[in-house]
C-alpha positions, 0 to 999 in steps of 0.5 A: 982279238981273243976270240975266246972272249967274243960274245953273241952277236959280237962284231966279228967276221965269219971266219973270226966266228967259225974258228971260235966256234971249232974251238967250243966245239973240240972242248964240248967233244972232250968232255963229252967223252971224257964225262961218260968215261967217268960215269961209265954210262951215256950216250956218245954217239948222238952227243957228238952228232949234235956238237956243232949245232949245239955250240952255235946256238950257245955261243953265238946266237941264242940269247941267253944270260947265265947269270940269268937262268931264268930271264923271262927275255932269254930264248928257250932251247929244248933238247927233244933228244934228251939221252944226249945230255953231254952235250948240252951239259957241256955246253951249258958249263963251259957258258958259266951255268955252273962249274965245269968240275960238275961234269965229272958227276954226271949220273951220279947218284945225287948230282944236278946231271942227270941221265936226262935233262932236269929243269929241277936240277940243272942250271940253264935247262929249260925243259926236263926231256927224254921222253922221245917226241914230246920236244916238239910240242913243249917248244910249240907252247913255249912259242905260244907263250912268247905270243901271248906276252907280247915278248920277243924271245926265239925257241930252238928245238933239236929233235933226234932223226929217230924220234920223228918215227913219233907221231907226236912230232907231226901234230906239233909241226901241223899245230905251229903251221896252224899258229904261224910260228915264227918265232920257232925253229926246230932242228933235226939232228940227222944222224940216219942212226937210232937204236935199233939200227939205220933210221931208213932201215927201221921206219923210211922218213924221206924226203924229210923237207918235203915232208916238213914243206908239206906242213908249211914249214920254211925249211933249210937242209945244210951240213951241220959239221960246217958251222958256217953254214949252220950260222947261215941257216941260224941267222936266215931262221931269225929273219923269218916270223911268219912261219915256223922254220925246220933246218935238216942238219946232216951230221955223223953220228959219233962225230969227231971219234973214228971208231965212234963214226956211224956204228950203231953201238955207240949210241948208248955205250962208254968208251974203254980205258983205252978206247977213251985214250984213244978218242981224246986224242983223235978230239984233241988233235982234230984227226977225224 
């Protein structure tokens, strides 16, 4: 079978879906580096968190039509954290929104990449986002809507672990209880680091799934670098529809670049010539 032609949904075994998936997310890992080396401006480290989240969803369970951008059947994904751009660019080019050359003009003057996501701009992003904590409640009402028309459609939010110091956040988990969401599902990248520093150093936020319990949100904690357990989580997530559905996904900030790994400076710098060299081999090699 080649795998690289599987598409979502596909009949093929966890492990055929895994190795498939390690392969998208060693590619999305290159480019991430490799386009904030180019522009010599971005945000590495919570990108390289997000990968394996980000390519299970693109490349095996949200339904999504490239030559449709804009199906009004597809389900939405809302990238709350939107400084972390790379990876969902490079995801979105390497599922065919448009060519994978585009990635080198990130934050160009000019270009369809933005510094943050922008519907106007970019091909296959369904909401403009940055602002931190506002993710939340434009998924809440992306949720609304598909209950209003009748239409089957899932929205995946992925929040930053920093951003939940916004209590913007919190209004929006007490309202998608309030309105039994279930076709909502939010997913925190739990990094445990933000810009100023350990997310537990600048404002305590656990026990995170009680918190989200408490709010009557059906919640699952997994390892978000093991992709079988985010497809598990993923796949569990769908089943439910009477209740909105939080996933904590632990992952390490900088993920997959040693030097990258839980340092705090790399959330919003570009690699050196040789710092770059250096994590395209780690990436390419599977090393860290």
């Amino acid at each position: 079978m080649d795998l690289d032609s599987i598409p979502a949904g596909a009949a093929a075994t966890m492990e055929q879906r895994v190795a498939f998936l390690r392969r998208k997310a060693r590619e999305v890992r290159f480019h991430i580096v490799d386009m904030i080396f180019t522009a010599q401006s971005g945000h590495p480290g919570g990108a390289l968190s997000a990968v394996e989240i980000m390519v299970a969803l693109y490349f095996d369970q949200a339904r999504l039509d490239p030559s449709r951008p804009r199906w009004p059947d597809r389900d939405r994904i809302v990238l709350s954290k939107g400084h972390c751009c790379p990876v969902l660019y490079a995801c979105l080019a390497l599922r065919g929104y448009f060519p994978p050359a585009e990635l080198k003009k990130l934050r160009r003057f000019g270009s369809i990449l933005q510094g943050h996501p922008d519907m106007n701009k970019t091909l296959g992003v369904d909401i403009t986002s940055g602002s931190l904590g506002q993710g939340l409640s434009l998924g809440l009402g992306m949720a609304l809507e598909g209950r209003m028309l009748k239409k089957d459609y899932r929205v995946y939010v992925i929040l930053g672990d920093g951003e939940l110091n916004e209590g913007q956040v919190w209004e929006a988990a007490a309202a998608a209880a309030k309105f039994k969401l279930g076709n909502l599902i939010a997913i925190v990248d739990r990094n445990r680091l933000q810009m100023d520093g350990f997310t537990e150093e600048v404002m305590p936020m656990e026990p995170l799934e009680a918190k989200f319990a408490a709010f009557n949100w059906r919640v699952h904690r997994i390892d978000g670098h093991d992709l079988a357990q985010v497809l598990d989580a993923l796949e569990a997530a769908r089943e439910l529809r009477e209740a909105p559905v939080c996933i904590i996904a632990d992952t390490v900030k900088g993920k997959g670049v040693s030097f990258m790994e839980n340092r705090r400076v790399w959330h919003g710098q570009a690699p050196t010539a040789e710092e770059y060299k250096r994590a395209v081999r780690e990436i390419l090699r599977g090393e860290a």
